[in-house]
C-alpha positions as CSV (number, residue, x, y, z in Angstrom):
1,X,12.5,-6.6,18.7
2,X,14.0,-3.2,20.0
3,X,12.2,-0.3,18.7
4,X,9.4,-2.4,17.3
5,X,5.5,-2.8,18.2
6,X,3.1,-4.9,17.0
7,X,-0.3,-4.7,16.8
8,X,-3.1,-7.6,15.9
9,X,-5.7,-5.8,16.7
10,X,-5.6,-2.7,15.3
11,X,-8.3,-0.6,13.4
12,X,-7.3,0.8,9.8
13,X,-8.0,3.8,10.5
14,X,-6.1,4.1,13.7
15,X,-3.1,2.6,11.7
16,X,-3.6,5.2,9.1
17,X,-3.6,8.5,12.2
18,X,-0.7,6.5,13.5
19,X,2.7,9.0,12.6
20,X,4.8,6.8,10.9
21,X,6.4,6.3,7.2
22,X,4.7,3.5,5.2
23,X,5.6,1.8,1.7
24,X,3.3,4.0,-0.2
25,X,4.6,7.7,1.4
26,X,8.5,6.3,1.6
27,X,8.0,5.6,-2.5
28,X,5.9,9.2,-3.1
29,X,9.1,10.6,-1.2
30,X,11.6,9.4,-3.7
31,X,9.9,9.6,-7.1
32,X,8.0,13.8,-5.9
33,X,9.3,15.3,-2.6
34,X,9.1,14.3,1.1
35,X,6.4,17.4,0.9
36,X,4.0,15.4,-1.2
37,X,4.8,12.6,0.6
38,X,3.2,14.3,4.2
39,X,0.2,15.4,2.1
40,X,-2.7,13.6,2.9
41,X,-4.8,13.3,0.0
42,X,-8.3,11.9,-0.8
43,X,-9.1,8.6,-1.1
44,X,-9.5,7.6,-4.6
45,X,-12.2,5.3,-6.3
46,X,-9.7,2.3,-6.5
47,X,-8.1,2.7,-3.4
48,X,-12.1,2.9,-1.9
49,X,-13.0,-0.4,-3.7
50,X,-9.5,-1.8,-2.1
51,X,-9.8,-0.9,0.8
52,X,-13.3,-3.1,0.8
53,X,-12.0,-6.1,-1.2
54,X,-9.5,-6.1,1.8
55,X,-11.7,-6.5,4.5
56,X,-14.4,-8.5,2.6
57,X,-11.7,-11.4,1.6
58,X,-9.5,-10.9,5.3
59,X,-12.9,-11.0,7.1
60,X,-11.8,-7.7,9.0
61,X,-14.3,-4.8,9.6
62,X,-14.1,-2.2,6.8
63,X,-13.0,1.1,8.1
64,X,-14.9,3.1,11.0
65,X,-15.3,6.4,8.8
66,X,-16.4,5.2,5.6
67,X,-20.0,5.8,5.3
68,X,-21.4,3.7,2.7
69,X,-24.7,5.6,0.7
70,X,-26.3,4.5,-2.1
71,X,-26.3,7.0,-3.9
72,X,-23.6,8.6,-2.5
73,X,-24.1,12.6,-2.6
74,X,-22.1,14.6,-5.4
75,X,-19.5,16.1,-3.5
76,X,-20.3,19.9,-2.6
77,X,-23.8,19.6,-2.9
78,X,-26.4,20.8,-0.4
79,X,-27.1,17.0,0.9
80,X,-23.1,16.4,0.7
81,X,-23.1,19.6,3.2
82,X,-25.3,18.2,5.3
83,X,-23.9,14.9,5.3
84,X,-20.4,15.7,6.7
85,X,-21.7,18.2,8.9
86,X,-23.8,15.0,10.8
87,X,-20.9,13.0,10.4
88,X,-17.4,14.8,11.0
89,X,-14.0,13.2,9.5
90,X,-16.0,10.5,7.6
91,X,-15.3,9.6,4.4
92,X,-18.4,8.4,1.7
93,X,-18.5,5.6,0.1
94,X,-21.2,4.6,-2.8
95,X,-22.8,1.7,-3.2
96,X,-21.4,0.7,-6.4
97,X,-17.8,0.3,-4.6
98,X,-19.3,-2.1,-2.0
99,X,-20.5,-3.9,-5.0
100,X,-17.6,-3.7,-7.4
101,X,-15.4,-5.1,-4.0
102,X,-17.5,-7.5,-3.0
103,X,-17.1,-8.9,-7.2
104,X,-13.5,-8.9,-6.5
105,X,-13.7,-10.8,-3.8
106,X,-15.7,-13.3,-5.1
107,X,-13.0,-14.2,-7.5
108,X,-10.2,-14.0,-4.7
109,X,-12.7,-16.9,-2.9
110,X,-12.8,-19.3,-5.8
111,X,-9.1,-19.6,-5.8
112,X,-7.9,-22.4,-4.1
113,X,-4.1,-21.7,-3.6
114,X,-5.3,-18.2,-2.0
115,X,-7.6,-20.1,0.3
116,X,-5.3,-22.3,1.6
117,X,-2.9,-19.4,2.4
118,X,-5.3,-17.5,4.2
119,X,-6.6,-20.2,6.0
120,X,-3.3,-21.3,6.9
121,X,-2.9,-17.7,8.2
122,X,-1.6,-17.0,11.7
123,X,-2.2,-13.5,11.8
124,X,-3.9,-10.8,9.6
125,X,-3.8,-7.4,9.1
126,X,-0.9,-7.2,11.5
127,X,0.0,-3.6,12.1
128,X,4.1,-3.0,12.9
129,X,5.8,0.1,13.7
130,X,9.0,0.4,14.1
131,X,12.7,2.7,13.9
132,X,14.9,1.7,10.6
133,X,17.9,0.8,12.4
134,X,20.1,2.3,9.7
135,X,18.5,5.9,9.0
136,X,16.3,6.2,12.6
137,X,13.2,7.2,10.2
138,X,10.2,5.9,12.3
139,X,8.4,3.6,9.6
140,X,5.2,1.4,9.7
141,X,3.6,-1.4,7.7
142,X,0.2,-3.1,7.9
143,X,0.4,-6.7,6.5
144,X,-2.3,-8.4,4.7
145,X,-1.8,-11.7,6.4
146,X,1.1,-14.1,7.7
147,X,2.0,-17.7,8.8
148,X,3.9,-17.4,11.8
149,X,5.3,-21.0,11.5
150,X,6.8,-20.9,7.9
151,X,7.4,-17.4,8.0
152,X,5.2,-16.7,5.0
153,X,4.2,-12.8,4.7
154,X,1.6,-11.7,1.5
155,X,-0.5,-8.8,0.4
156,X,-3.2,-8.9,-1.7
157,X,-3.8,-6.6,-4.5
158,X,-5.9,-5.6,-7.1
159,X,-5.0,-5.6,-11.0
160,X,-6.3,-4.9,-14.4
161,X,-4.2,-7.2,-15.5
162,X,-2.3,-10.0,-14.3
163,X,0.0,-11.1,-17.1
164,X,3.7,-11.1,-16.7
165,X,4.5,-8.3,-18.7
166,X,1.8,-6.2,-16.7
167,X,2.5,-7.3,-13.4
168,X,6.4,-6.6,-13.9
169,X,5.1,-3.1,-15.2
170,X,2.7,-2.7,-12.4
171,X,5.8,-3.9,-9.8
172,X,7.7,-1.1,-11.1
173,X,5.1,1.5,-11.5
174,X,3.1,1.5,-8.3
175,X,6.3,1.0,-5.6
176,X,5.6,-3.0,-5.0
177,X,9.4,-3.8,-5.1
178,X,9.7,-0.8,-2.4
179,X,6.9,-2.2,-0.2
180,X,8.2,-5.9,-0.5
181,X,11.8,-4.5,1.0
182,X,9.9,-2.0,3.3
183,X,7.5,-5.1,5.2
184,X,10.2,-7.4,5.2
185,X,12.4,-4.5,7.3
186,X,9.2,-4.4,9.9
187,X,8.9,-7.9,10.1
188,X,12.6,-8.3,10.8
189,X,12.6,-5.6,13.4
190,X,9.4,-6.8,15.0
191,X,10.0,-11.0,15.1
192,X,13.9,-10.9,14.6
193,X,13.4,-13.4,11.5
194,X,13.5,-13.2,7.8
195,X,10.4,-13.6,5.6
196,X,9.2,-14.9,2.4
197,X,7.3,-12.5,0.5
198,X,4.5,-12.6,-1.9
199,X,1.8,-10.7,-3.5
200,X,-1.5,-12.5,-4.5
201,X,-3.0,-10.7,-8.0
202,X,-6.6,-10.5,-7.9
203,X,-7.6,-9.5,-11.9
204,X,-10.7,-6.7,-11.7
205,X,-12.2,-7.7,-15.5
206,X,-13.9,-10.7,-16.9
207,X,-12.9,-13.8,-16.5
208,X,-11.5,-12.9,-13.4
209,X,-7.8,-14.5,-12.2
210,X,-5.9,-14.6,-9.4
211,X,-1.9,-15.0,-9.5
212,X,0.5,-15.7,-7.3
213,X,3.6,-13.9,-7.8
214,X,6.7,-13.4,-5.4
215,X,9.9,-11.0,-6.0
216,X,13.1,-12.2,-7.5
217,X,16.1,-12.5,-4.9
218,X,18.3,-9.5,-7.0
219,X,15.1,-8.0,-7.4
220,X,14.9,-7.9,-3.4
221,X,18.9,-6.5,-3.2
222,X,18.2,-3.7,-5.7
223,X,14.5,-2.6,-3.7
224,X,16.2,-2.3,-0.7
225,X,19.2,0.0,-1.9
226,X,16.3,2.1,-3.5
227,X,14.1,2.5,-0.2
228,X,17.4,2.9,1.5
229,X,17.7,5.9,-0.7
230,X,14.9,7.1,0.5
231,X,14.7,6.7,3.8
232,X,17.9,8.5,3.7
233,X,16.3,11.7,1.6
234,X,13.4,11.8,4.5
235,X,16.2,12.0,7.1
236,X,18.0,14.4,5.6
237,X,14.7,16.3,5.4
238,X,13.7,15.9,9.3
239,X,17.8,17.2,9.9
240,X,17.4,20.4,7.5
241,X,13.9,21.3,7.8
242,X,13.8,21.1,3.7
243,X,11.6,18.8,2.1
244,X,10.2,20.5,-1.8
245,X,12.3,19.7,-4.7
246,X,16.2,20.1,-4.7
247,X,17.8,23.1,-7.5
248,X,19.6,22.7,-10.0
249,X,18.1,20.1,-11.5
250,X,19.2,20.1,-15.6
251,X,16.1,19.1,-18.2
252,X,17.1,16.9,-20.9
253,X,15.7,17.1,-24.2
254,X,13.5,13.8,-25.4
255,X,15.7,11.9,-28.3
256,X,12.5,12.5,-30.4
257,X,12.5,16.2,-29.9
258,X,16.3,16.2,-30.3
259,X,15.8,14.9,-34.2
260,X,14.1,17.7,-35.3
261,X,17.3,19.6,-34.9
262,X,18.8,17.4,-37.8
């Protein structure tokens, strides 16, 4: 458990202030620059409505900033002004995304495998900071919840659709594979064990699903080598000072542009 901490207990938003490289910024640092991966950017609408479904189906408190409003003021209007003026460092939140979360979550609720895992929970929302042991970039993860006794990690997650050609898309797309290896790391640095990992699929449109999906084992080997690559890019940036795009970099021409030439 060297260079590990744990927390149980810990707010989101603390988590978020803590320094610390997380699945989301290690993945924006492969596929941009480890520049766009320090920028903090705004919270959009689906991240909003997941950051609710999270605490509404985990039964955790939703963040301390947001500010729920119904309606919520147009951003750089005169009651917008005054709003964040009374309020400093919060972040607004309509209505409508309580409402569209609290729909989500209602579906998560009526399925029965999900139930069972998260009542068979040890721990949720476990926050773990630690040092990769290979690169000495400090990383952090936040995990949905856990079971302690069959060493059983998961994350929930939000989908448009859950069938197996979108999910594998959606794996690819949005980092999962890179977050799968990057929790796994933390948990083995924080309990000194390995863990089974899973993602339960919550479907946002009618009729509403929920699947329950977990990484393939070669898939696992292959996500690691990739967030290893990573990692690696961020050290290099912390040792140079350099972290925009590299020169040199050669643009190919499309194969359908390429045709025209003949």
């Amino acid at each position: 458990m060297a260079n590990a901490e744990v927390r149980y207990d810990m707010a989101e938003d603390e988590y978020h202030s803590r320094p610390g490289w997380g699945s989301s910024s290690v993945w924006k640092a492969l596929n941009q620059s480890v520049a766009h991966s320090r920028t903090k950017t705004e919270a959009t609408r689906p991240m909003l409505v997941g950051s609710h479904f999270h605490s509404i189906v985990l039964d955790t408190p939703p963040p301390e900033s947001h500010l729920v409003m119904d309606p919520a003021p147009r951003r750089g209007s005169a009651r917008w002004r005054s709003v964040m003026d009374d309020n400093p460092g919060c972040v607004l939140v309509s209505r409508s995304v309580v409402d569209e979360a609290r729909r989500l979550a209602s579906v998560a609720r009526q399925d029965e495998g999900l139930c069972d895992a998260l009542a068979s929970a040890t721990h949720r929302e476990v926050s773990i900071f630690w040092d990769d042991k290979d690169t000495g970039v400090a990383c952090k993860a936040r995990v949905d919840f856990m079971n302690m006794d069959t060493l059983v990690a998961c994350d929930l997650k939000s989908t448009a659709n859950a069938s197996d050609s979108a999910l594998q898309d959606s794996c690819a797309k949005y980092g999962y594979w890179t977050q799968a290896s990057h929790y796994i790391s933390g948990l083995e640095a924080a309990f000194g064990e390995t863990f089974s990992w899973s993602w339960y699929f919550v479907e946002k449109g009618l009729p509403g699903a929920v699947r329950h999906v977990m990484p393939d084992k070669h898939g696992l080997v292959l996500a690691d080598a990739i967030r290893m690559k990573a990692l690696n890019k961020i050290a290099n940036s912390e040792l140079s000072g350099f972290d925009g795009y590299p020169s040199g970099f050669r643009v190919k021409m499309p194969g359908w542009l390429a045709k025209m030439a003949d």
